[in-house]
Backbone as a chain_set.jsonl record, in Angstrom:
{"seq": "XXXXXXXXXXXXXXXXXXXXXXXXXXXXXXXXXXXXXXXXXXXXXXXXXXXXXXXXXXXXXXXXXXXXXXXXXXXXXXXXXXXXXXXXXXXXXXXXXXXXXXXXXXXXXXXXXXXXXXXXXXXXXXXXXXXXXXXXXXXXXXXXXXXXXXXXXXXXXXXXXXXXXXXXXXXXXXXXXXXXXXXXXXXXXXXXXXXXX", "coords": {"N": [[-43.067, -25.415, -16.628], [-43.825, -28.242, -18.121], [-41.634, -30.059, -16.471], [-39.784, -28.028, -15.769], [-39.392, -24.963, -14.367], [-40.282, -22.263, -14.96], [-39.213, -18.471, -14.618], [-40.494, -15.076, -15.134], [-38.695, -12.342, -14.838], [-39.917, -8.722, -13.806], [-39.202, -5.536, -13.228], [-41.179, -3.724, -11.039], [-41.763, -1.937, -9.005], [-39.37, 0.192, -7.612], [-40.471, 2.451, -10.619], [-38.666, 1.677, -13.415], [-38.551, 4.162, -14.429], [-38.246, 6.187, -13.064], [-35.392, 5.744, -11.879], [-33.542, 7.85, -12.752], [-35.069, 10.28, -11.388], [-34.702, 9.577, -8.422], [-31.954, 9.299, -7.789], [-31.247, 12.061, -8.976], [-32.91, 13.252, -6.397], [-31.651, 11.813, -4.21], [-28.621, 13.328, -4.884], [-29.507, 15.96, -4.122], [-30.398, 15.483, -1.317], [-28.135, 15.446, -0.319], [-26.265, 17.148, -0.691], [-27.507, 19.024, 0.363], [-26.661, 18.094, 3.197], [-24.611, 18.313, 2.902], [-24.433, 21.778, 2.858], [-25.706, 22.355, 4.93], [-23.685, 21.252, 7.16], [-21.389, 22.504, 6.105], [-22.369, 25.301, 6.92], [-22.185, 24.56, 9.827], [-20.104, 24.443, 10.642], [-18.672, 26.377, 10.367], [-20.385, 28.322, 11.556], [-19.327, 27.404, 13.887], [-16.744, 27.653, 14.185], [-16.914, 30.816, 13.712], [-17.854, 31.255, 16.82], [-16.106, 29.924, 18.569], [-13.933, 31.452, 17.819], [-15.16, 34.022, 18.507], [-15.43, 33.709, 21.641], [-13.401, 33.588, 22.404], [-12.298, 35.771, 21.766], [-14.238, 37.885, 23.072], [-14.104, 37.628, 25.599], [-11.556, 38.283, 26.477], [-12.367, 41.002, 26.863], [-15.053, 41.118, 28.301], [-17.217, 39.601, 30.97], [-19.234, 37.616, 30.301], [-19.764, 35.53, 28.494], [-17.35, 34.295, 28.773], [-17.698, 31.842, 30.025], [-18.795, 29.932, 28.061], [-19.245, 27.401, 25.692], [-18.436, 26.509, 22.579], [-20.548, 26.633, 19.613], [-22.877, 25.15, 17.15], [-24.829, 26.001, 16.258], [-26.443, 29.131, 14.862], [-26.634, 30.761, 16.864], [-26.007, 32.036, 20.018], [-25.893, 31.587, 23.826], [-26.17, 33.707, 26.785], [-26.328, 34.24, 30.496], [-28.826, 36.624, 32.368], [-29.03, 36.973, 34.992], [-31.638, 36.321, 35.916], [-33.779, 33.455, 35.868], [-35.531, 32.82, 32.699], [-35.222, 35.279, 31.309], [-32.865, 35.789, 28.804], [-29.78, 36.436, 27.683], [-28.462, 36.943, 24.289], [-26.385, 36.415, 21.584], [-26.93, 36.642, 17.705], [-26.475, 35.194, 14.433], [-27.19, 36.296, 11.101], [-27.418, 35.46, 7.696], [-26.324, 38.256, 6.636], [-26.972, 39.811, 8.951], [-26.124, 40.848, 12.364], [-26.966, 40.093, 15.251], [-28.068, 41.137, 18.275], [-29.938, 40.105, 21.622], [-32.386, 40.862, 24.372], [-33.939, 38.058, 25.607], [-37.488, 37.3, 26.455], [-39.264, 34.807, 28.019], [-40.834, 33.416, 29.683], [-41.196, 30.5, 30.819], [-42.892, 28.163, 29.153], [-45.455, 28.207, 27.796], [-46.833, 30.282, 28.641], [-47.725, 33.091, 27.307], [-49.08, 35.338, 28.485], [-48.28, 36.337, 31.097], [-45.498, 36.54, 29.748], [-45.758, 39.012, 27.999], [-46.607, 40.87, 29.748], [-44.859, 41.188, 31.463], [-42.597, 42.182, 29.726], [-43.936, 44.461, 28.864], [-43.619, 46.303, 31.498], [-41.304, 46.519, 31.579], [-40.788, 47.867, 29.262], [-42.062, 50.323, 29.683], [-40.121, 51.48, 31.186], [-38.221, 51.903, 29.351], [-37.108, 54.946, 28.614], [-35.252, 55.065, 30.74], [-33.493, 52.929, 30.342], [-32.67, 52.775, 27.545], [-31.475, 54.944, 27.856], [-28.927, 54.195, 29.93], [-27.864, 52.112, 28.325], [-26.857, 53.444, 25.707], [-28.313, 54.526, 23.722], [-30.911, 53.736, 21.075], [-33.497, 51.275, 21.508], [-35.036, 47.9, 20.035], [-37.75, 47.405, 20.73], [-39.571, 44.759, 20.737], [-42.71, 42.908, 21.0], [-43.639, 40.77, 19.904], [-46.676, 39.776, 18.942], [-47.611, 37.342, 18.229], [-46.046, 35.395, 19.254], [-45.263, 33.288, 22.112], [-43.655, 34.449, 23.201], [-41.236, 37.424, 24.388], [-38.758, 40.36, 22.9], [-36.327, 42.292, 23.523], [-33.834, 44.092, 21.481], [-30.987, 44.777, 19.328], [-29.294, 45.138, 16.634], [-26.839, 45.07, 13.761], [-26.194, 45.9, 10.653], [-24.039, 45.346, 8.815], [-22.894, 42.833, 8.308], [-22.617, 39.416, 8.315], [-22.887, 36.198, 9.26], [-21.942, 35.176, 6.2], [-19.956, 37.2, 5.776], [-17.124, 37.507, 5.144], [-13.935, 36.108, 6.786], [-12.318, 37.848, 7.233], [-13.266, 40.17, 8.117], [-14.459, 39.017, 10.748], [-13.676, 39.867, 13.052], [-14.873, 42.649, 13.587], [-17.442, 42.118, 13.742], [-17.996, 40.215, 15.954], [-16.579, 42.125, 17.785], [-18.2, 44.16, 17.777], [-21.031, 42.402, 18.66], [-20.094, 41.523, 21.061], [-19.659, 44.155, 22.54], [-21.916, 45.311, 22.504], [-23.822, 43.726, 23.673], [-22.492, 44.021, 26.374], [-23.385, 46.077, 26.986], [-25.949, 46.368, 26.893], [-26.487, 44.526, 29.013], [-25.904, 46.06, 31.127], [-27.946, 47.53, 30.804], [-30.379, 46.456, 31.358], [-29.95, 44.584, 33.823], [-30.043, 45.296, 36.089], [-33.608, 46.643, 35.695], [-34.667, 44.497, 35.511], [-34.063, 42.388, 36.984], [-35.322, 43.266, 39.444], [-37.629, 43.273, 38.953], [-41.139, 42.641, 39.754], [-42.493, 40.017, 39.333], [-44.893, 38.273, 40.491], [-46.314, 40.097, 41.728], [-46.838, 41.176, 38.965], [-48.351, 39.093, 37.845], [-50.922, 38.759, 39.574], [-51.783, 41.381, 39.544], [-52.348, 41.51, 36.313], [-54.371, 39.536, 36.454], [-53.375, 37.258, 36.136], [-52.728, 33.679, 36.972], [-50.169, 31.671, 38.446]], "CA": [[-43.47, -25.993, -17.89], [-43.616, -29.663, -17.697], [-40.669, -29.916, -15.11], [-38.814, -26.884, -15.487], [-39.876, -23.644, -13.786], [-39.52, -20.468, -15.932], [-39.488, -17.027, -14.442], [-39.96, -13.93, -16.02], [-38.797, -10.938, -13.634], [-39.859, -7.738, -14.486], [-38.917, -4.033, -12.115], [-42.755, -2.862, -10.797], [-41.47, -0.719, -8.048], [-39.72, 1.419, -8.56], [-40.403, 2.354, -11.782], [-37.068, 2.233, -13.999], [-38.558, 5.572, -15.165], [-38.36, 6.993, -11.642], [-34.518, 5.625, -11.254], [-33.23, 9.198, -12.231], [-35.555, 10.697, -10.495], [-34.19, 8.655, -7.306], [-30.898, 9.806, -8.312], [-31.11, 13.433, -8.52], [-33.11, 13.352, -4.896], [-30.143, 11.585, -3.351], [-27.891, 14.172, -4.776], [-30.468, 16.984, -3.859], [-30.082, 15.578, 0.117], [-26.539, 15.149, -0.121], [-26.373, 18.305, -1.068], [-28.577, 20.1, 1.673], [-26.208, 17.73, 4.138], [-22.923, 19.554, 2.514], [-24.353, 22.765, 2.66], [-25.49, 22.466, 6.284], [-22.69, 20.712, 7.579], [-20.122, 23.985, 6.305], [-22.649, 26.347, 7.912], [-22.296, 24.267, 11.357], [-18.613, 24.404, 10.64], [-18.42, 27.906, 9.795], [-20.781, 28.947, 13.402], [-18.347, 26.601, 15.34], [-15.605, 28.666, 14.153], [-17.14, 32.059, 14.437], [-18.077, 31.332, 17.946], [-14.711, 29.787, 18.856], [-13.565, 33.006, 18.032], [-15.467, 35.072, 19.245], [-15.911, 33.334, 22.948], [-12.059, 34.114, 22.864], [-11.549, 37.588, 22.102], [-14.859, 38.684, 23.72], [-13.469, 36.98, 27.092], [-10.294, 39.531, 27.194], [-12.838, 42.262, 27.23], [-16.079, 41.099, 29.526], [-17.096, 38.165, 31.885], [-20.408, 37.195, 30.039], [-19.528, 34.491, 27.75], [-15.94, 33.427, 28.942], [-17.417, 29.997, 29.927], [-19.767, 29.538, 27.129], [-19.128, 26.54, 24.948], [-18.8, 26.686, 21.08], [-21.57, 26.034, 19.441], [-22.423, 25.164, 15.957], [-26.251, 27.025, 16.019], [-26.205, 30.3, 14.945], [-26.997, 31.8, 18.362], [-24.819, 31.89, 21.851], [-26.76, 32.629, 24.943], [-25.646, 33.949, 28.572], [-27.568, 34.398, 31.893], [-28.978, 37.794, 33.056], [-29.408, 37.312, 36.241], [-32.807, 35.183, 36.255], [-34.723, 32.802, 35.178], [-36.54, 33.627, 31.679], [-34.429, 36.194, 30.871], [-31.028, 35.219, 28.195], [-28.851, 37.482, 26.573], [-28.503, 36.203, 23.108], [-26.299, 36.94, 20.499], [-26.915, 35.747, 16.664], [-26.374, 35.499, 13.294], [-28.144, 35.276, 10.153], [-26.363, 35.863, 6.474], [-25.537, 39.391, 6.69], [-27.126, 40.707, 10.391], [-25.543, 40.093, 13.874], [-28.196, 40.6, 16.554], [-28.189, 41.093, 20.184], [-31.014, 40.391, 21.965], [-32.747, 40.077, 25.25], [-35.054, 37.084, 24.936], [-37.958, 37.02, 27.62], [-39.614, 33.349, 27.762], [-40.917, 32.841, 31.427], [-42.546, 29.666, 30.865], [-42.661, 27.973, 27.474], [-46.659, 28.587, 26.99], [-47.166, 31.36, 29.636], [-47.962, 34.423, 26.982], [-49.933, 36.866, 29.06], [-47.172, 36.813, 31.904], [-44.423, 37.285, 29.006], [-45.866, 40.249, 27.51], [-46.732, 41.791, 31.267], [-43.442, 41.278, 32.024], [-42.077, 42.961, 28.86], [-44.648, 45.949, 29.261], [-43.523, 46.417, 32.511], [-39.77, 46.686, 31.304], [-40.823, 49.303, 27.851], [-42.619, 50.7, 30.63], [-38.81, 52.132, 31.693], [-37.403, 52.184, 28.518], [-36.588, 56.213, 28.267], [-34.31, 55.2, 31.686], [-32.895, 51.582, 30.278], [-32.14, 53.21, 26.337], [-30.473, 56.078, 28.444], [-28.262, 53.445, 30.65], [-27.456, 51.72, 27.424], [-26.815, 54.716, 25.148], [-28.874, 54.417, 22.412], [-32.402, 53.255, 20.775], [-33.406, 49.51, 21.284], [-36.095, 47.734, 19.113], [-38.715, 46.74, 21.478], [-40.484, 43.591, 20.031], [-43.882, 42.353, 21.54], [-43.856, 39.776, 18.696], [-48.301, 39.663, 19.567], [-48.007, 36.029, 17.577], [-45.87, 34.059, 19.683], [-45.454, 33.816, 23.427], [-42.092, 35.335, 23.619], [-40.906, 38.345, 23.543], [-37.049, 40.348, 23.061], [-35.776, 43.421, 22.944], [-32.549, 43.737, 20.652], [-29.623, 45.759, 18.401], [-29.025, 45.103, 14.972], [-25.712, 45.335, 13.445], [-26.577, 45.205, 9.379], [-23.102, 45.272, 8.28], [-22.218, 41.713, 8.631], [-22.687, 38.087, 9.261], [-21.736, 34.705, 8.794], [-21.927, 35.126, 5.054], [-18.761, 37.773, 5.908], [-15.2, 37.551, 4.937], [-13.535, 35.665, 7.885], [-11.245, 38.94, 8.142], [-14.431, 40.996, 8.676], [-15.345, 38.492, 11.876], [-13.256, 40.667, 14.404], [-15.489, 43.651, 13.51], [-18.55, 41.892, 14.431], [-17.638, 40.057, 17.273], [-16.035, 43.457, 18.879], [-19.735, 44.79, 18.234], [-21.878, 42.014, 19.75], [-19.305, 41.509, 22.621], [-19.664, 45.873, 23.478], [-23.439, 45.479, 22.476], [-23.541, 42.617, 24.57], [-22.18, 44.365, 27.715], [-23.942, 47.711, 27.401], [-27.124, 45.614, 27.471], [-26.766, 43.862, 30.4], [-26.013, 46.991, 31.967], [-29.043, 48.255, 30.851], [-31.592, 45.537, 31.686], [-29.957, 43.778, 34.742], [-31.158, 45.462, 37.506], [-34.828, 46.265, 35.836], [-35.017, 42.639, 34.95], [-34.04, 41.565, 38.708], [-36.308, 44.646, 40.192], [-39.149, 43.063, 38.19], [-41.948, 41.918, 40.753], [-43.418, 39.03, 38.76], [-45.943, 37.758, 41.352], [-47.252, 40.961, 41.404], [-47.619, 41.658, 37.501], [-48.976, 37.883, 37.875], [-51.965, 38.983, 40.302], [-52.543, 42.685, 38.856], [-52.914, 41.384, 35.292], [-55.311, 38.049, 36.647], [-52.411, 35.714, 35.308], [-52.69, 32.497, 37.831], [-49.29, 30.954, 39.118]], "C": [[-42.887, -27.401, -17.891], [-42.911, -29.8, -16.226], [-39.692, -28.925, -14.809], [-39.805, -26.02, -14.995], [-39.326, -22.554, -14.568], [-40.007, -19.037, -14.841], [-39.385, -16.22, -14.937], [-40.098, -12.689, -14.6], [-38.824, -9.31, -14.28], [-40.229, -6.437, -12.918], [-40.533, -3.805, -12.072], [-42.366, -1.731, -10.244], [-40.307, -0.853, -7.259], [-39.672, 1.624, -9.518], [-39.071, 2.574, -12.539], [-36.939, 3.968, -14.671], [-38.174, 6.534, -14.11], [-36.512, 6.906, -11.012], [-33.515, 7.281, -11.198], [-33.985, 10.138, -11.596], [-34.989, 10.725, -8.766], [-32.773, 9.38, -6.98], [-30.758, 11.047, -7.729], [-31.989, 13.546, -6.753], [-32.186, 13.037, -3.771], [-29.409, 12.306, -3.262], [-28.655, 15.527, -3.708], [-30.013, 16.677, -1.741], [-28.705, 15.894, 0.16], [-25.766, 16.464, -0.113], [-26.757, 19.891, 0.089], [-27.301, 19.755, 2.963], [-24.872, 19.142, 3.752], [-22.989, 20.896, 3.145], [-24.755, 22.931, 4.486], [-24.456, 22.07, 7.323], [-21.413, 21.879, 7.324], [-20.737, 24.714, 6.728], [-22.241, 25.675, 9.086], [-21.01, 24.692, 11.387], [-18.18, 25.756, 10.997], [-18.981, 28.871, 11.228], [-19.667, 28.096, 14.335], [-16.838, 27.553, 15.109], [-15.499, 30.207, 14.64], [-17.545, 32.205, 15.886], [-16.876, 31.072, 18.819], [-13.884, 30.99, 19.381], [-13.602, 33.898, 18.646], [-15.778, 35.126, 21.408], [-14.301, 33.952, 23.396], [-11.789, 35.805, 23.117], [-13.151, 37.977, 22.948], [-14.697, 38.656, 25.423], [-12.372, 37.74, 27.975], [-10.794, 40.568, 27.646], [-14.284, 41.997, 28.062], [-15.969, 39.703, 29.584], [-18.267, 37.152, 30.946], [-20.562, 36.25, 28.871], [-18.327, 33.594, 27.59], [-16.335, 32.127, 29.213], [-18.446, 28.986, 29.507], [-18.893, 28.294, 26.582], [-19.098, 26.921, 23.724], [-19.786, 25.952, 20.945], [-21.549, 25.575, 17.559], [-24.043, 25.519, 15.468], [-25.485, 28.775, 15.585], [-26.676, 30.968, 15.838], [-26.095, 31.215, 19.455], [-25.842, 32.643, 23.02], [-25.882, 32.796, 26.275], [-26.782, 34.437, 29.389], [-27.526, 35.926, 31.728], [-29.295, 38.31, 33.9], [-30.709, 36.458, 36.92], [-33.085, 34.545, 35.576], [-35.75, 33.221, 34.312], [-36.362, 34.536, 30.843], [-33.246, 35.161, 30.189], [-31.025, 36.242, 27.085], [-28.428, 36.723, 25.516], [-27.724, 36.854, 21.966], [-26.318, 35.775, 18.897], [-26.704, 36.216, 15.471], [-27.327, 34.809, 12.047], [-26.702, 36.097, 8.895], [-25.231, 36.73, 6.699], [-26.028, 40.041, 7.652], [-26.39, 39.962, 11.549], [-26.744, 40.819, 14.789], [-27.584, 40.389, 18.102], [-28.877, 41.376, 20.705], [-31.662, 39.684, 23.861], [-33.975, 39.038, 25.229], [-35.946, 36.641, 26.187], [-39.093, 35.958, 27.173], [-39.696, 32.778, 29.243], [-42.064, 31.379, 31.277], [-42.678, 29.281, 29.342], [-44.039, 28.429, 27.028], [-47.404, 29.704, 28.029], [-46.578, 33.296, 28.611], [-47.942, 36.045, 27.673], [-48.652, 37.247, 30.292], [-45.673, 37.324, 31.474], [-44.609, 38.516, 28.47], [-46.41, 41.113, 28.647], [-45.006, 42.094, 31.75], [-42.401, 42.679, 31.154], [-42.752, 44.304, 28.597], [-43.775, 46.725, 30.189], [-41.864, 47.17, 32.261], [-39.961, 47.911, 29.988], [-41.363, 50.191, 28.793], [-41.322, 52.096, 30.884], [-38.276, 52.619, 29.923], [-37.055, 53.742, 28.303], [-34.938, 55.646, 29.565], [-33.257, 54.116, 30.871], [-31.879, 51.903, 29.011], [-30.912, 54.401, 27.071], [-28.818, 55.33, 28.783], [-27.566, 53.078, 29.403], [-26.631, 52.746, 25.862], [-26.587, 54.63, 23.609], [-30.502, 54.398, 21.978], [-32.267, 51.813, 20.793], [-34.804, 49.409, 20.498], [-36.882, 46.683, 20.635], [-39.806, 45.653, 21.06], [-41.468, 42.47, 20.762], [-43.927, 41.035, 21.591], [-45.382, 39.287, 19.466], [-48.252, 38.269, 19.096], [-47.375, 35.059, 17.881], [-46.076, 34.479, 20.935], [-44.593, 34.512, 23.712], [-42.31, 36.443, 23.439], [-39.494, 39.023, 23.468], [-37.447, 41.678, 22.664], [-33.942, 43.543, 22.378], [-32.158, 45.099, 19.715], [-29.485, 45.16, 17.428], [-27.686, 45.102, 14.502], [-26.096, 44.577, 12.073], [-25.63, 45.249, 8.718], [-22.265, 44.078, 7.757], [-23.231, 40.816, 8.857], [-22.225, 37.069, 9.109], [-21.677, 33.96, 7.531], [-20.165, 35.906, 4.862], [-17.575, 37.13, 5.67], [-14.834, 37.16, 6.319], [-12.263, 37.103, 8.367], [-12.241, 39.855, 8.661], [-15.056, 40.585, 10.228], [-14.964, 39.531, 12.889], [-14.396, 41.902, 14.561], [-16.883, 43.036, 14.29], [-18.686, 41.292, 15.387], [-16.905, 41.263, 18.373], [-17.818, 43.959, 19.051], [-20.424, 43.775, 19.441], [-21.04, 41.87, 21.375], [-19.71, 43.081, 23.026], [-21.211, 46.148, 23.808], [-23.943, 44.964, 23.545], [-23.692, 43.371, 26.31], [-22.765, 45.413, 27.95], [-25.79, 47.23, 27.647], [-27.329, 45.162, 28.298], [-26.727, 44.674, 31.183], [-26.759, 47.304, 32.436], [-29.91, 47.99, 31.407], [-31.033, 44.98, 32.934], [-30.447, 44.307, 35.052], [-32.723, 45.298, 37.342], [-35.22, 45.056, 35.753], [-35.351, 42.3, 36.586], [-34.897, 42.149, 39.567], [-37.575, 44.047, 40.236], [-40.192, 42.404, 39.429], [-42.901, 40.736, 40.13], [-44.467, 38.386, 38.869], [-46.788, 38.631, 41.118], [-47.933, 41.213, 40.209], [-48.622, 40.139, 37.441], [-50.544, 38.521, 38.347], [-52.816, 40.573, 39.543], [-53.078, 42.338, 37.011], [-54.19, 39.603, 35.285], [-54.421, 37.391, 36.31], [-52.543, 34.432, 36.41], [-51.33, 31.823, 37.722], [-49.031, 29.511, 38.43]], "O": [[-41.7, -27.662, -17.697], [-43.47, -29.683, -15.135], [-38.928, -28.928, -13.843], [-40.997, -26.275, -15.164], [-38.178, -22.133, -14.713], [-41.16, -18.837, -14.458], [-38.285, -16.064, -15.467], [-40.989, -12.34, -13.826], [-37.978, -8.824, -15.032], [-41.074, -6.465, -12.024], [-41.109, -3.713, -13.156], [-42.527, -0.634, -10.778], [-40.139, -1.729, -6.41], [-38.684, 1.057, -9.986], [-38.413, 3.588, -12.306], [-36.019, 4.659, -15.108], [-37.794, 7.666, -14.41], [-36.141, 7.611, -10.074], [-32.981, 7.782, -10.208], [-33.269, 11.037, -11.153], [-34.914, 11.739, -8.072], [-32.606, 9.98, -5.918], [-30.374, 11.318, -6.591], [-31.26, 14.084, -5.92], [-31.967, 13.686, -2.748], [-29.0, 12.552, -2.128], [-28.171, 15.852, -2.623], [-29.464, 17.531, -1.045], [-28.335, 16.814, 0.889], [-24.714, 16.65, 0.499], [-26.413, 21.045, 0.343], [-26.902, 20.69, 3.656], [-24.517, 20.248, 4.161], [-22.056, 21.325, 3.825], [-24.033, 23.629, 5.197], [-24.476, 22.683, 8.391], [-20.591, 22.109, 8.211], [-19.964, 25.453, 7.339], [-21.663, 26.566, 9.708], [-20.761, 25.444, 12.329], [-17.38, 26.053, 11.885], [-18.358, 29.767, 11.797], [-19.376, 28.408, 15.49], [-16.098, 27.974, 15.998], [-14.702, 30.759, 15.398], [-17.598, 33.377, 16.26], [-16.598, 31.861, 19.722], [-13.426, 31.383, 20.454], [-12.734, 34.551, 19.225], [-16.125, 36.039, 22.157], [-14.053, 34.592, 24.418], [-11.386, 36.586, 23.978], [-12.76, 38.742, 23.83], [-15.095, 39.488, 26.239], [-12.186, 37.88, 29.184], [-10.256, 41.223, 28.538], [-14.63, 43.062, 28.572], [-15.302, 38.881, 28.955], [-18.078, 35.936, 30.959], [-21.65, 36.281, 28.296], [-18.139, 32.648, 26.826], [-15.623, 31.201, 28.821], [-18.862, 27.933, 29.992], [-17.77, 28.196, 27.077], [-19.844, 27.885, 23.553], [-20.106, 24.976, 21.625], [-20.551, 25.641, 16.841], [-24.376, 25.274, 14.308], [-24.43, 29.315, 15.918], [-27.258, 31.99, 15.477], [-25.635, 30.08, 19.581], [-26.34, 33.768, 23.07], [-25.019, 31.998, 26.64], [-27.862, 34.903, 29.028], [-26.602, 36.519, 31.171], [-29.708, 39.46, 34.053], [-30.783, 36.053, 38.08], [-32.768, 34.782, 34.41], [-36.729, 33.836, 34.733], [-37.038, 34.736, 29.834], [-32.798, 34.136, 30.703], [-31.736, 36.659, 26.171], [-27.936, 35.648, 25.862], [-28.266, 37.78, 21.363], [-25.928, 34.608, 18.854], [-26.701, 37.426, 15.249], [-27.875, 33.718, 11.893], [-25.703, 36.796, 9.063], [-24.028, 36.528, 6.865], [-25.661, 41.212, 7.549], [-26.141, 38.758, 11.612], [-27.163, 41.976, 14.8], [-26.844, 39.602, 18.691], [-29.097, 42.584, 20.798], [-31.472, 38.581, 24.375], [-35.022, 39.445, 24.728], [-35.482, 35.801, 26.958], [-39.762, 36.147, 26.157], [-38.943, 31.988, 29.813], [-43.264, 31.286, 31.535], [-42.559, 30.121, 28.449], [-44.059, 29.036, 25.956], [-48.632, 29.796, 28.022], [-45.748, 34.162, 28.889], [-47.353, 37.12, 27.565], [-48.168, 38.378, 30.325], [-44.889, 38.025, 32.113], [-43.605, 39.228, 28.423], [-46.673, 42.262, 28.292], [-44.355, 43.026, 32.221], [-41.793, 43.64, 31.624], [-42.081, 45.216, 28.115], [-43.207, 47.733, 29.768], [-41.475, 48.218, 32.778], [-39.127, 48.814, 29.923], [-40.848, 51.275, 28.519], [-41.543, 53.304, 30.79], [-38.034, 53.784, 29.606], [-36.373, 53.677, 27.28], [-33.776, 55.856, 29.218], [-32.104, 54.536, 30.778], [-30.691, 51.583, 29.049], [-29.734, 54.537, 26.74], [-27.787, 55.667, 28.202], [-26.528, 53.724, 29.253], [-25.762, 52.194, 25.188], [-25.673, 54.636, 22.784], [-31.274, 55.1, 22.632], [-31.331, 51.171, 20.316], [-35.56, 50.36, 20.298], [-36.538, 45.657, 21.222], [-40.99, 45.978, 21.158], [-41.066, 41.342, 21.049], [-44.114, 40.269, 22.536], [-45.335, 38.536, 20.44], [-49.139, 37.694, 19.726], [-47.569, 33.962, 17.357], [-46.704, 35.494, 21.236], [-44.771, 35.33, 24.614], [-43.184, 36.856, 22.677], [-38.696, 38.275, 24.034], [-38.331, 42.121, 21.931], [-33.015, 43.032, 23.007], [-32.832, 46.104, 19.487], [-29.765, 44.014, 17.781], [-27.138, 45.196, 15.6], [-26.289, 43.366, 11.968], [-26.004, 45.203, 7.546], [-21.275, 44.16, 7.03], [-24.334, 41.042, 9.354], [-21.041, 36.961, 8.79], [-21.485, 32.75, 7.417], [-19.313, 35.436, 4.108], [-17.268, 36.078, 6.23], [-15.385, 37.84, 7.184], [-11.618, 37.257, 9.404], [-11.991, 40.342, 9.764], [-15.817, 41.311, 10.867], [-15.851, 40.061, 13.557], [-14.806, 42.102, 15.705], [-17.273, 43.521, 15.352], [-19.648, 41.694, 16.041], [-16.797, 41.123, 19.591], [-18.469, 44.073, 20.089], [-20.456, 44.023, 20.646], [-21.477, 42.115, 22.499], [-20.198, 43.09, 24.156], [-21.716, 46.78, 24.737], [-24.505, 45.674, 24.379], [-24.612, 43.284, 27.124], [-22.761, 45.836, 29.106], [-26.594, 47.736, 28.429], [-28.501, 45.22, 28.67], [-27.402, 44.451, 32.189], [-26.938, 47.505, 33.638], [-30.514, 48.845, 32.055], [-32.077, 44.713, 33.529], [-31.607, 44.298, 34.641], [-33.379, 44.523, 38.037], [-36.383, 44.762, 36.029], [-36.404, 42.062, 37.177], [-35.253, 41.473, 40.532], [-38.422, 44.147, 41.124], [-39.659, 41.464, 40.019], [-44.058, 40.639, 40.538], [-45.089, 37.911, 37.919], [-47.835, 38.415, 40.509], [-49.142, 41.425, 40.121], [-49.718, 40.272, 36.898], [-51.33, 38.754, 37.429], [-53.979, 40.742, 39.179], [-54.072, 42.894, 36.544], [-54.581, 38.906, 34.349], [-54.982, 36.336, 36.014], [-51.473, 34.874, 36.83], [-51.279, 31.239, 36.64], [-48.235, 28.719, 38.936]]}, "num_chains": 1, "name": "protein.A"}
């Protein structure tokens, strides 16, 4: 105006109506971070733990790493095969997890036939019932133990209890499944079910 310059500044975006909005979403992450950040805490501890005491009593995770997932895996001898133990709230699982091939289906569920196939001999070896799981909707598949008493919702004096399980679960499984696992002729179930190499 004449020789002065006037500005008028006025907020478009974001709207000042939107600043609590803004607000509570920040908290809302901050929030999610907290709450994931004491679960990681909380699996890095229970694994800690449990890599220790299950180490006095078998070989099969003494030179695991802590982790801060809720799952720990160990070898079983091959490729495709991992012994897996995990946690959710209140279950501890132990499971074998067969995955030959990240998008190779038809040779994972031949494979895992092939192995329920035995199961009266393998449940025997192991000495119990296992849950045999196909899962028809991904490519994987696992067979696994349960333990619904517990998990990493538990009382930190309750951990010994469930780390003694998956560590015994643990070892009576590998019993069960090494050899058929290593037995397995894969080429062959490859060729008898058409699968291609």
């Amino acid at each position: 105006m004449n020789t002065q310059v006037l500005i008028d500044a006025t907020q478009i975006i974001p709207l000042p109506e939107a600043a609590d909005y803004e607000i509570k979403i920040r908290e809302q992450v901050e929030e999610t971070r907290k709450v994931r950040t004491k679960r990681q805490e909380i699996f890095k501890r229970f694994w800690t733990q449990f890599i220790d005491r299950s180490s006095k009593h078998a070989e099969l995770f003494r030179n695991r790493s802590t982790t801060t997932d809720h799952w720990l895996s160990a070898g079983i001898g091959r490729a495709g095969f991992a012994l897996t133990v995990s946690l959710t709230e209140d279950r501890a699982r132990v499971e074998c997890f067969i995955r030959i091939g990240k998008d190779n289906a038809p040779i994972n569920k031949a494979v895992f036939r092939a192995l329920k196939a035995q199961h009266t001999t393998i449940e025997a070896t192991f000495g119990g019932e296992l849950d045999w799981q196909e899962l028809p909707t991904k490519s994987s598949c696992r067979i696994c133990k349960d333990f619904n008493e517990g998990g990493w919702k538990s009382p930190e004096t309750e951990w010994p209890t469930i780390q003694d399980w998956l560590t015994e679960t643990a070892v009576r499984m590998e019993k069960a499944l090494k050899a058929p696992i290593q037995s397995l002729k894969i080429e062959a179930l490859k060729t008898i079910t058409g699968i291609e190499s």
